[in-house]
C-alpha positions, 0 to 999 in steps of 0.5 A, a space after each residue: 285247463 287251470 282255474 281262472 284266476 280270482 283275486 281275494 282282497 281282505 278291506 274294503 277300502 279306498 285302496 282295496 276299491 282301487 286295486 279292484 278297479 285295476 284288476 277288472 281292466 285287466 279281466 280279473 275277477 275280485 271278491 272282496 272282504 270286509 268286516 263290514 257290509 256295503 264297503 267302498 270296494 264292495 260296491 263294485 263287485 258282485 262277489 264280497 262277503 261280510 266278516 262281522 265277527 271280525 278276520 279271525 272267523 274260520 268258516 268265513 275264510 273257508 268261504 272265501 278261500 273257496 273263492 279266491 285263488 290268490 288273496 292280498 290286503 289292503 291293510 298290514 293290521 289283518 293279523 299274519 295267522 290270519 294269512 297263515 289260516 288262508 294259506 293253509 287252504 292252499 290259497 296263495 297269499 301275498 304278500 306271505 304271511 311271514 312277510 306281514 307278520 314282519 312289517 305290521 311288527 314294527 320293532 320286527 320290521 326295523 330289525 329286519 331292515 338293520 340286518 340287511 344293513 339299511 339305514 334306520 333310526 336307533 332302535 330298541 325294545 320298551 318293556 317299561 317306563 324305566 327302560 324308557 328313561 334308560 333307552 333316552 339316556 343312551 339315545 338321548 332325549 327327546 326320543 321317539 316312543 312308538 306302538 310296535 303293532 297298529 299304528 298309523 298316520 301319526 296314531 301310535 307314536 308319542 314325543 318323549 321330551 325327558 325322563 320325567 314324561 316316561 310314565 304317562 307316555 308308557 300309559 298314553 300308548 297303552 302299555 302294558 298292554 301294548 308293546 312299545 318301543 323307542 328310536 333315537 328322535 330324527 331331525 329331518 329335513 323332509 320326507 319322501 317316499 318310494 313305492 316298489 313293485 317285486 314279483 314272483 320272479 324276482 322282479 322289481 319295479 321302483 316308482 319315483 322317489 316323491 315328496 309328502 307333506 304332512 298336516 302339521 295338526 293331523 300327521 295325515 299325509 295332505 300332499 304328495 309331489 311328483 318327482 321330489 325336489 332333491 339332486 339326483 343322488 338323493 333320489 338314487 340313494 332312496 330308490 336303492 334303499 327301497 329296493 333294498 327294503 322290499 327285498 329285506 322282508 321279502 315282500 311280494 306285491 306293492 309296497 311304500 316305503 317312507 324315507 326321512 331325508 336328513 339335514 346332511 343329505 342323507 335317507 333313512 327309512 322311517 317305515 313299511 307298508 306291504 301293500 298300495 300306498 296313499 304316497 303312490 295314488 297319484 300313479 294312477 294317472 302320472 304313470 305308465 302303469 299304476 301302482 295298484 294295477 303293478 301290484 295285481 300283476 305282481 300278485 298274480 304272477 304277470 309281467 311287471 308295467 312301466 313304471 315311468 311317469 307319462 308326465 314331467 310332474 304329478 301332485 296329489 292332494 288328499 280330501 280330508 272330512 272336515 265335518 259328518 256331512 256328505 261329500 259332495 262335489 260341485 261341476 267347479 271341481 270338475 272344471 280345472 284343467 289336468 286335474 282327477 278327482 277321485 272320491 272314495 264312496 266312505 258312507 261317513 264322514 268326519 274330521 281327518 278322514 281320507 274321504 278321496 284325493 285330487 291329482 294333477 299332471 303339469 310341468 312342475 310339482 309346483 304347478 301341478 300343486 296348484 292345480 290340484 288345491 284349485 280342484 281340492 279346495 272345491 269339493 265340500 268336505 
């Protein structure tokens, strides 16, 4: 008989907490990573190990290795080597090194994507404040500067209005010792995202396409609306997209891919992320299976779960800290009909941070909606 299978997750986080909540109702144990000690995840596991020195520490990826029988991520920012050093112990890793190495580049991940002839913004290379204000003169201005690596809810990229903003924009993002790179400014009309699902066989699964809302001050995502309010040749075109973009980086696993929908009508993909997706939480209930607990199929080899909704509508709205105090949770949050409040167990709170969500099943995106900030507005953040 083989060895029983253990997944290895590297973060600690709300998604690596939620991705071991499904793999234990599937009867998986998990040992998670974390660079530091009593994570949200780690709480709820017997098997975890503490990376101090950071994920590039050889004996502890021996430990873990001797572990886990196959390792994911919660995150695209542990570094692709890092995978590769796993990999190397004969462990599987998904998705692959190559893959994140691709997706956590984001210069690599749009070239890989316009190989595959997918609909991206104009793109090109920075390597200094004069390539810049020549990158705007053919783009034209403004134009989109963004870090190549490490980037995140809107942390990272930067609105260059006119040549004269070159230098301090270079500066402000790190360069030079941050890679950087530009794409042509993108007028949309809104955003939507798409999570997809590919197994080891091939097989891929695609949620519905969504709606996200972004906090205006924070460019966090505040809400997600279940399915998104487009015609229906708009949400063909952003799943095939999707499904086009899991396959252009070979990812194995879960993965959100976040769409701009144009004035025109038509979808270009703004970016990756080879893993669950805060876009993708409300699955957990709207879903026949979840997006986290597709993703652990997928990583493990299992046959893929519906993907249909179980509801006519879903919205998820994130708790976002709001101050350094506890978050606390009043029975008045727990008291509105067809709603999940979902804390994430953060020890410490502050302003913007992703502190847990509240989805709510309903007939319309709309109704759900209200349902979910009647929860939301409850919880004392």
């Amino acid at each position: 008989m083989g060895r029983r299978p253990r997944l290895g997750i590297l973060g600690g986080g709300q998604l690596g907490r939620m991705t071991l909540q499904a793999a234990s109702r599937l009867g998986v144990d998990v040992v998670v990573a974390e660079r530091f000690a009593d994570s949200p995840a780690a709480r709820l596991t017997s098997h975890s190990l503490v990376f101090p020195n950071g994920w590039d520490d050889p004996p502890r990826l021996d430990e873990l290795a001797s572990l886990a029988t196959v390792v994911t991520l919660e995150s695209e920012f542990v570094d692709w080597r890092v995978l590769e050093a796993l990999q190397q112990h004969g462990v599987d890793v998904w998705p692959s090194p190559a893959c994140v190495g691709v997706v956590q580049d984001k210069l690599l991940q749009k070239q890989a994507l316009a190989r595959a002839e997918l609909p991206v913004p104009t793109f090109c290379a920075i390597h200094s404040p004069a390539a810049l204000v020549r990158a705007g003169d053919e783009l034209g201005w403004p134009l989109m500067l963004k870090a190549r690596r490490d980037g995140y809810d809107g942390r990272g990229n930067t609105v260059v209005a006119e040549p004269s903003q070159a230098e301090r924009a270079c500066a402000r993002l790190g360069w030079p010792a941050r890679a950087l790179y530009a794409e042509a400014f993108i007028d949309f009309n809104r955003e939507l995202a798409c999570m997809v699902v590919r197994g080891l066989d091939g097989e891929i699964v695609e949620y519905p396409v969504v709606e996200t809302v972004q906090d205006p001050d924070l460019h966090i995502c505040r809400e997600v609306l279940a399915p998104a309010g487009v015609p229906d040749h708009v949400s063909v075109q952003a799943a095939e997209i999707a499904r086009g973009a899991i396959e252009a980086v070979d990812a194995i696993g879960a993965m959100g891919v976040e769409l701009f929908l144009l004035r025109d009508g038509q979808v270009v993909v703004n970016e990756l992320a080879p893993r669950p997706h805060n876009s993708g939480h409300y699955t957990i209930e709207a879903c026949w299976t979840s997006q986290f607990e597709n993703h652990v199929r997928a990583v493990l080899g299992l046959p893929l779960g519906d993907s249909g909704m179980r509801a006519p509508a879903a919205a998820m709205v994130n708790l976002l800290g709001r101050s350094s105090e506890p978050v606390t949770m009043p029975n008045t949050a727990l008291q509105v009909p067809h709603t999940f409040v979902h804390l994430y167990g953060k020890a410490d709170n502050r302003p913007g941070r992703k502190m847990g969500h509240v989805t709510a099943l309903a007939t319309t995106p709309e109704e759900a909606r209200e349902h979910a900030l009647a929860a939301a507005t409850k919880v004392r953040l």
